[in-house]
N, C-alpha and C positions, 0 to 999 in steps of 0.2 A: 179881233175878239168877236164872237160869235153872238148875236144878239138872239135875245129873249121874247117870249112873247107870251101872256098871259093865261092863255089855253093850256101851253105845254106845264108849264109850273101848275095849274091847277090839275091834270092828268097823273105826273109826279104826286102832288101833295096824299092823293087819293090813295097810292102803293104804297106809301110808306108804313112802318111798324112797329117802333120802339120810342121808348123817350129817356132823356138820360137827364142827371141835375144840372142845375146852373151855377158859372164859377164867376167870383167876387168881379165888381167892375173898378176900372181900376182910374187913371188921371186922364185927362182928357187934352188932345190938342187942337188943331184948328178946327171950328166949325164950321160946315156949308149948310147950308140950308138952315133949318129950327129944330129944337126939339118940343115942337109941338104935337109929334106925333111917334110912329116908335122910330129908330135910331141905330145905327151899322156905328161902330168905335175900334181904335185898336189899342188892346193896354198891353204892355205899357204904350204908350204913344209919343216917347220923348224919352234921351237918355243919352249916353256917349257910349260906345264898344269898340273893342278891339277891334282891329282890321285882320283879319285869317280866323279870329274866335268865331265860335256858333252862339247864337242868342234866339230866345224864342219871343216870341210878339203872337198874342190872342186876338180872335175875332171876335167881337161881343155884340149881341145884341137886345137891344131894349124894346118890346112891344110897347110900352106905355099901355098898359093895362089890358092888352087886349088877348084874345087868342090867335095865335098867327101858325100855319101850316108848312110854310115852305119862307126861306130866305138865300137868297141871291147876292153874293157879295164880290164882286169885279173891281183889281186894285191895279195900279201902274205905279213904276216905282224904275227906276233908271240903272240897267244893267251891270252899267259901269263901276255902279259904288257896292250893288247889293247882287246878293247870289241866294233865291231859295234853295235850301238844300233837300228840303222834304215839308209835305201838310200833315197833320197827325190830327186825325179828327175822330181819335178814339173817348176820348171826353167831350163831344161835342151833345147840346140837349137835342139834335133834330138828328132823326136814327137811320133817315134811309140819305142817299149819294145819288144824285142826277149827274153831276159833272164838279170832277178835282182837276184843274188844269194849269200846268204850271209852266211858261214861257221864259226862258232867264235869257234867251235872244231878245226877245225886243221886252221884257219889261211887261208882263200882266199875267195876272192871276185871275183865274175864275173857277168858283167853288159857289155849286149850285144844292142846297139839301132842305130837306123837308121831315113833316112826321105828320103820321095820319088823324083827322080828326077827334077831338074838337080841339087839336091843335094844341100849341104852348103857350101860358103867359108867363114873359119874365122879365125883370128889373136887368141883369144883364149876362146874359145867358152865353157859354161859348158857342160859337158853331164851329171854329178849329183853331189849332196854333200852326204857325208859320214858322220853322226851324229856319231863321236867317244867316248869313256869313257875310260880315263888312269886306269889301275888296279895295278899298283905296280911299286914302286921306277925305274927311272931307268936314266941311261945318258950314252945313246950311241955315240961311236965313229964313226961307221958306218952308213947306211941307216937304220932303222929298220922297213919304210913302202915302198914296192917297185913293181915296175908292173914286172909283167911276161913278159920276154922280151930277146929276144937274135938278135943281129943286123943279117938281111938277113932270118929268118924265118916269116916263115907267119901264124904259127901253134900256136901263142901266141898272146898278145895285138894285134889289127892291126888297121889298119884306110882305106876303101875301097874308091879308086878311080871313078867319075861316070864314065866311061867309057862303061859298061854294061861287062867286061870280070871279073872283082871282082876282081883288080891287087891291090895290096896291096901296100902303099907310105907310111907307118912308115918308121923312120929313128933314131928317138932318143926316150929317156923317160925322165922325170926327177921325181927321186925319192924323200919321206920324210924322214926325220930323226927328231923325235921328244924325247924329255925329258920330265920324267913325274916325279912330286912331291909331295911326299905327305909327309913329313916327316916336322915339326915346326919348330922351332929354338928353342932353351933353354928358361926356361920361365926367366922372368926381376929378379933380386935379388935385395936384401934388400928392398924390398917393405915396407914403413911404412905408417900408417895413425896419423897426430897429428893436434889433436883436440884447435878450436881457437874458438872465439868468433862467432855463426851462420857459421862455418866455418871451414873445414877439409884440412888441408894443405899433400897432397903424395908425395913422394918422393921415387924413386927408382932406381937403374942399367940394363943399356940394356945390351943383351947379344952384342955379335958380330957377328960370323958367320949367315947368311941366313937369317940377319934380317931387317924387312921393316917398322916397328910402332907397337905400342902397345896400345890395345883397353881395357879403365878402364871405365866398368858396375859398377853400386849402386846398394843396397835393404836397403831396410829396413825387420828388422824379421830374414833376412838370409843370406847367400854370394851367388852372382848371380852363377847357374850351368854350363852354357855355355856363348859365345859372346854372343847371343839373348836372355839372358833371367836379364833384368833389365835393365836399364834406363847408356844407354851408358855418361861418362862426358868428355871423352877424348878421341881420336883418332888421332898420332903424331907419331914421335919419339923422342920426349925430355923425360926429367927425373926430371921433376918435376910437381905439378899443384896444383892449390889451389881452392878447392869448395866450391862458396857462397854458398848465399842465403837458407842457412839450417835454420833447427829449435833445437834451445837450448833442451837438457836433450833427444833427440833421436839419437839411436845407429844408425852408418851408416854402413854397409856394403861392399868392396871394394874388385873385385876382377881383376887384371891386364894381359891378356891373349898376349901375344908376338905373332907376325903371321909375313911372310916371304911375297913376292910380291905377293903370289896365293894363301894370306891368309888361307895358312895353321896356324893353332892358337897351341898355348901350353896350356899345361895343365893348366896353371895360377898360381899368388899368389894373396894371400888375406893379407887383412890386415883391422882391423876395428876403427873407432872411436866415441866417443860421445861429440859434441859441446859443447860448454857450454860459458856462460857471466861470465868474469874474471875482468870486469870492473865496477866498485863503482859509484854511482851516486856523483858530484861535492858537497863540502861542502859548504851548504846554508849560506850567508856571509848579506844576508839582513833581518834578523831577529829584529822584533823591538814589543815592550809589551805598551799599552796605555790602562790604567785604565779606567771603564769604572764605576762604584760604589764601593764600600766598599766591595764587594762580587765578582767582576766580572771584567775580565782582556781581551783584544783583540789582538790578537798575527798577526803580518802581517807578511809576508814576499817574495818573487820573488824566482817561479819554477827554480829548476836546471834540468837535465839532467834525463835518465838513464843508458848511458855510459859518465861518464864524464856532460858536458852545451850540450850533444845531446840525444834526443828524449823524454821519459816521463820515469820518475819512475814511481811506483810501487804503494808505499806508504810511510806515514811519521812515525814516532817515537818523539813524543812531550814531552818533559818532562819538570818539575818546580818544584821546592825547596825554603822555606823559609833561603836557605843556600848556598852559593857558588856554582857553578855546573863545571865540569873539564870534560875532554874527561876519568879521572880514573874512578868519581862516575858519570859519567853520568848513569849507571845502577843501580845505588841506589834512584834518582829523581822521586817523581811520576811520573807517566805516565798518560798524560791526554789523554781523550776520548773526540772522535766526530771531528777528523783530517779530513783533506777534502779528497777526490783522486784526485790525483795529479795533476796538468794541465802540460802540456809541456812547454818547455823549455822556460822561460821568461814569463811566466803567473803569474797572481798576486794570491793569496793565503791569504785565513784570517781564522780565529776559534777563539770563545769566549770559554775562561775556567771562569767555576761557581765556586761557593761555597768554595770562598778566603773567609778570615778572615781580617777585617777592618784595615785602618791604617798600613797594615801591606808590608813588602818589600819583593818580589818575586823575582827569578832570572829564566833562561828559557833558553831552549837549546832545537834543534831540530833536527833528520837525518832524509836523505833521504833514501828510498831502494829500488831496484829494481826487477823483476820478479826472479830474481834467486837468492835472497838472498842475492846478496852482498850492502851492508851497506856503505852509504857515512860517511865523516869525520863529526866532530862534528860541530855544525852551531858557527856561535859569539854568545857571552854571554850575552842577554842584562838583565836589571833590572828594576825593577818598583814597587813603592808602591800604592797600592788600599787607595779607598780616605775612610775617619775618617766613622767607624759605624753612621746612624741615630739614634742607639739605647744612647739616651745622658744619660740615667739615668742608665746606666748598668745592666737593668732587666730582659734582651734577650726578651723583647719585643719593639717592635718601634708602637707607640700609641700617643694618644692621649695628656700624659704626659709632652714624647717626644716632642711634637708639641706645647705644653705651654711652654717649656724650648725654643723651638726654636725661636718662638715669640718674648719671652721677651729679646732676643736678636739681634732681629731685624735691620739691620745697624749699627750696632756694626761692628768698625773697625779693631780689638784687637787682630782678630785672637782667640775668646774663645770661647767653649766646642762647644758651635753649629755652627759652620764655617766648616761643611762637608765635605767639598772640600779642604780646606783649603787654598782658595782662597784672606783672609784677608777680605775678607767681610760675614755677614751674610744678604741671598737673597733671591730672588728665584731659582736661583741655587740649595741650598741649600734646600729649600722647595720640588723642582720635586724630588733630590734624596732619600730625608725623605721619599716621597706618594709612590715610587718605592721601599722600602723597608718595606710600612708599616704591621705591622701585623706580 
């Protein structure tokens, strides 16, 4: 480090040209010397940082009331933990630059500046900041950033008096002492992901030691590589969380990185799950069958659910039997065709099934099911007989025959052969459903 001498600093003080304001002073660490006089500081001067992060650390100085021209500030600080990255002494109060020198081999700094008479007085004025970078674990006992300084020499740090003789009025320093971090905390255990309905419920254990929250990233495809790479859902320190608004039948991805207050991050757990609807559409309880001819039946009934009486199913499953129908053989029932899609929840619902058999007694049952498959319970049972064939002569054709036979019983109240409907009367009733089967 290149030593100073009182002349040159007063020949400097003499060139300079500008003056700039003074910035706040800030906590103080170890003292050397006194401050009985003015005083070289660094704020902040204590503190923890990340190890690869940049932090800035000011030079402040205190005349203690005096006007001073020129200040000298020479710092050693040990390679190994610290890295200057740059001095920025564009906010600095002393305007002109003798010497910015910055060594990150062996560890010193020397930043020599000044401003022309009658000089600056200040309570704690910057003369530069120090862009620093922590390079490796450490937590000192002692100072480990400290100026060049021995109380009564002039031949290190100094602060020049305007007086025009270069008397030198240092009297103390205050040194930093910083800790530097780079090391995680343990990553979170028992990380689990369990899969719910559009929904993945986590659960996991925080470490203890150096630990500040834990940040859980999603993907889909793959488990997120880093914090930044996927769609963060959590940032806390509890040990639980439950992720809506998913989509059924896709895998999620889940990976849980632990980081300490200077987010340092851990390596992570994963853990993955796939959503899925474990819930049955509500069992249709308004099911009701109303004949419509000899041939043809009209099945009503009111939308359920597709979880439960909430949102829309899927589609239906309609089945009829000229036989008993159960929740056993409901799989054995034909299955009629031309079901509607479904309306939501309280919406009314009809379909006509064809090509019954006359006079004849039906029974009907219907489920609901929903996008994923799961199947509601079995609807009520109802039952209903399709009204008497127009074909009255049993020739499997309905004619003109037919239509003499119906005739000639004409208000006939007996309830015989030709009474269609079987309404007790022969009508016209009885005639529209004959011309809608004729042929």
């Amino acid at each position: 480090m290149a030593k100073k001498t009182k002349n040159k600093l007063i020949i400097f003080c003499l060139i300079t040209l500008l003056i700039f304001p003074a910035v706040p002073y800030m906590s103080e660490a170890s003292l050397v010397g006194n401050t009985n006089n003015a005083t070289l500081s660094l704020s902040s001067n204590t503190g923890t940082y990340k190890v690869g992060s940049t932090y800035s650390v000011d030079i402040l100085v205190n005349t203690h009331g005096q006007n001073v021209v020129a200040v000298a500030a020479y710092l050693n600080y040990n390679p190994s933990l610290f890295q200057v990255v740059s001095v920025d002494t564009s906010g600095s109060i002393l305007t002109s630059e003798a010497r910015n020198v910055v060594d990150n081999v062996n560890g010193k700094i020397e930043i020599v500046r000044g401003i022309p008479t009658p000089g600056i007085n200040t309570t704690n004025g910057k003369v530069a900041t120090l862009n620093m970078q922590g390079l490796s674990d450490s937590a000192p006992s002692t100072d480990n950033f400290s100026f060049d300084f021995t109380a009564g020499s002039t031949n290190e740090s100094n602060i020049i008096l305007n007086d025009g003789l270069g008397t030198d009025i240092i009297s103390g320093v205050d040194n930093g002492r910083y800790a530097l971090d780079g090391t995680p905390p343990m990553n979170v255990s028992s990380f689990t992901a369990t899969a719910g309905n559009s929904q993945v419920s986590l659960n996991w254990t925080n470490p203890g030691a150096d630990f500040s929250g834990v940040t859980i990233l999603r993907k889909t495809g793959s488990y997120p590589a880093s914090p930044t790479d996927g769609t963060v859902v959590y940032d806390n320190i509890g040990t639980s969380y439950n992720n809506t608004g998913l989509t059924n039948g896709v895998t999620y991805y889940y990976k849980a990185f632990s980081h300490d207050a200077l987010l340092n991050y851990a390596s992570g757990s994963q853990a993955s799950a796939t959503p899925s609807d474990s819930i049955s559409p509500a069992p249709i309880t308004t099911l009701s069958a109303v004949p419509i001819n000899a041939r043809s039946m009209t099945l009503n009934w009111t939308a359920v659910g597709d979880n439960g009486n909430s949102g829309t199913a899927a589609s239906y499953d309609a089945r009829y039997s000229t036989s008993a129908i159960t929740a056993a053989n409901f799989s054995l029932a034909t299955q009629a065709t031309g079901e509607p899609s479904p309306k939501a929840n309280g919406g009314a619902e009809s379909m006509t099934l064809t090509g019954l058999t006359g006079a004849t007694t039906y029974y009907f049952a219907i489920k609901a099911i929903d996008a994923s498959g799961n199947t509601g319970a079995i609807s009520n049972l109802p039952s209903a007989k399709t009204y008497k064939s127009a074909d009255l002569n049993n020739d499997n054709l309905v004619n003109s025959v037919d239509f003499g036979m119906l005739m000639s019983f004409w208000n006939y109240t007996t309830r015989p052969i030709a009474d269609i409907n079987q309404d007790g009367y022969v009508n016209s009733v009885d005639f529209g459903m004959m011309m809608s089967q004729w042929g």
